[in-house]
C-alpha positions as CSV (number, residue, x, y, z in Angstrom):
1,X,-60.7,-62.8,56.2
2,X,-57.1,-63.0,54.0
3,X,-57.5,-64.7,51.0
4,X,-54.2,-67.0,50.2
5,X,-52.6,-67.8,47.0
6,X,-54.4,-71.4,46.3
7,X,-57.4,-69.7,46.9
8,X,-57.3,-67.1,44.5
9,X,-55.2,-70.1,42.0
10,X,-58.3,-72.5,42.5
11,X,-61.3,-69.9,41.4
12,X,-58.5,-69.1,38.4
13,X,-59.3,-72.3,37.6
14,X,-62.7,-72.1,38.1
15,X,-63.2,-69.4,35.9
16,X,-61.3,-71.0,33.1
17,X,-63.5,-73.6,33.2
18,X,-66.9,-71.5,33.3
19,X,-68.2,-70.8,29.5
20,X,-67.8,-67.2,29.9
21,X,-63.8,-67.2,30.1
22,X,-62.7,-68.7,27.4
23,X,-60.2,-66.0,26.4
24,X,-58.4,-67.2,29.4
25,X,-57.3,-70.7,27.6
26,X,-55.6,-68.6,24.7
27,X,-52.7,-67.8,27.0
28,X,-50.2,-69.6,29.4
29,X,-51.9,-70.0,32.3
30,X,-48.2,-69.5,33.9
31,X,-48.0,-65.4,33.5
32,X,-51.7,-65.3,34.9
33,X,-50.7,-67.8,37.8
34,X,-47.5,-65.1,38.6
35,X,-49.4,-62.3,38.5
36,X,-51.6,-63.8,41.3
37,X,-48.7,-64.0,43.2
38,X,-47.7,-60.9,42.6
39,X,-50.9,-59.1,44.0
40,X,-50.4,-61.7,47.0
41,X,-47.1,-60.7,47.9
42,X,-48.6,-57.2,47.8
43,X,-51.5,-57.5,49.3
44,X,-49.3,-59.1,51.7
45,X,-46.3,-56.4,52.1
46,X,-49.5,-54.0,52.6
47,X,-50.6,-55.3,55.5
48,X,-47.6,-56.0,57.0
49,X,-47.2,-52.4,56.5
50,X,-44.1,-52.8,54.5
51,X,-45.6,-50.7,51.8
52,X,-48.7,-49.4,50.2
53,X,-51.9,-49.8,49.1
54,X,-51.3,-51.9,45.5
55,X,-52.3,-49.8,43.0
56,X,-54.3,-51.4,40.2
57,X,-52.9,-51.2,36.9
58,X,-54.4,-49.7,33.3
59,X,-54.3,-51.9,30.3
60,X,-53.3,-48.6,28.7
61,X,-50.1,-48.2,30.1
62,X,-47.1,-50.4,30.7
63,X,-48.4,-54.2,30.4
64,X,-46.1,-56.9,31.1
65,X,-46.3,-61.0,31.9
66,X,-44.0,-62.9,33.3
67,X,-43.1,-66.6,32.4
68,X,-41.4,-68.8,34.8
69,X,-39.1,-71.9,33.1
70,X,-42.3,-74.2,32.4
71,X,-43.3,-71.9,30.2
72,X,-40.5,-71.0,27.9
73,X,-37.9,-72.2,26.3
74,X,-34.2,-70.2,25.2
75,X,-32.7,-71.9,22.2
76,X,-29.5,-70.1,20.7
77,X,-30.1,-67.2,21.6
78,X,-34.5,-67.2,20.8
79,X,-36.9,-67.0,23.3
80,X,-40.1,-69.1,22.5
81,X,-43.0,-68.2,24.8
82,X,-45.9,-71.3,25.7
83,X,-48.8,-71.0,23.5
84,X,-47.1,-68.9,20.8
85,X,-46.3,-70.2,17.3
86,X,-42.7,-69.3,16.9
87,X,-40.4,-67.7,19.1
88,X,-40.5,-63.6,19.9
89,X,-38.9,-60.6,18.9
90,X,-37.3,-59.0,21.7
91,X,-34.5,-56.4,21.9
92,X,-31.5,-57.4,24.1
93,X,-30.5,-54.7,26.7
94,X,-26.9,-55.6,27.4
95,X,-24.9,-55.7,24.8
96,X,-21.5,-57.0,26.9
97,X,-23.6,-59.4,27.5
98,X,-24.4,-62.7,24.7
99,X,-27.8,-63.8,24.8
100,X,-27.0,-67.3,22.8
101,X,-25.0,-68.2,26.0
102,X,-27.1,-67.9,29.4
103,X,-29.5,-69.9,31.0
104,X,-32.7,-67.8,32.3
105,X,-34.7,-69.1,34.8
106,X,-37.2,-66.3,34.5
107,X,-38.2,-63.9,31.6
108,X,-40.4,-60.9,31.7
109,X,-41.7,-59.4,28.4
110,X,-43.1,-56.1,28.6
111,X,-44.7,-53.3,26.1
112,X,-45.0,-49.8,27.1
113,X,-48.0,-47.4,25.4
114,X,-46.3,-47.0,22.6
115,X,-46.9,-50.9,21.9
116,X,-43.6,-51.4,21.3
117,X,-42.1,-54.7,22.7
C-alpha cells in the first residue's frame, strides 16, 4: 500500500493536535510539511528505482529545515524565519553576490555538528 503526501500531511496534523506533541506547535509547521515531501519524493525515486533506499538521518549530524515563502520574510538584506522573534544570523556564501537585493523564493538554514549556523 503507498502512502501519499496528504496522507502522511493529515496524521501531521493529527499528531499536532494529540496532547503528547506539543513541541510540534513551537515550530513552523512549513519546514516539517517540506520535509514530508522530501521523504515522498524519495520514497518515490526509490521505487521507481531511480535511486536508493532513503537513508534516515541523525539529529547528530548535519540538521537542516527548509522554509518555503509563507514562512519567511527577506527585508534589506535579513532573513526572518516564522515563529522566531527577530530575524537570524546567517553567513552569506557569495560575496559577488548582494543579499539586500534578491528575491528568494526558498531558503534553507542548515547547522552542521559543530552547531554552527
Amino acid at each position: 500500500m503507498k502512502t501519499s503526501y496528504a496522507q502522511t500531511d493529515r496524521y501531521l496534523t493529527e499528531l499536532k493536535r494529540d496532547g503528547g506533541h506539543d513541541f510540534l506547535y513551537e515550530v513552523s509547521s512549513v519546514p516539517l510539511q517540506q520535509a514530508l515531501r522530501h521523504q515522498h519524493r524519495a520514497f518515490v525515486n526509490f521505487f521507481a528505482g531511480r535511486a536508493k533506499y532513503p537513508r534516515f538521518k541523525s539529529r547528530h549530524g548535519r540538521q537542516c529545515a527548509t522554509y518555503t515563502r509563507s514562512a519567511f520574510r527577506w527585508r534589506d538584506g535579513r532573513l526572518h524565519l516564522a515563529k522566531m522573534d527577530g530575524p537570524l544570523e546567517f553567513v552569506w556564501s557569495w560575496p559577488e553576490v548582494d543579499p539586500a537585493t534578491i528575491n528568494p523564493t526558498m531558503v534553507t538554514v542548515s547547522r552542521d555538528k559543530s552547531t554552527r549556523h
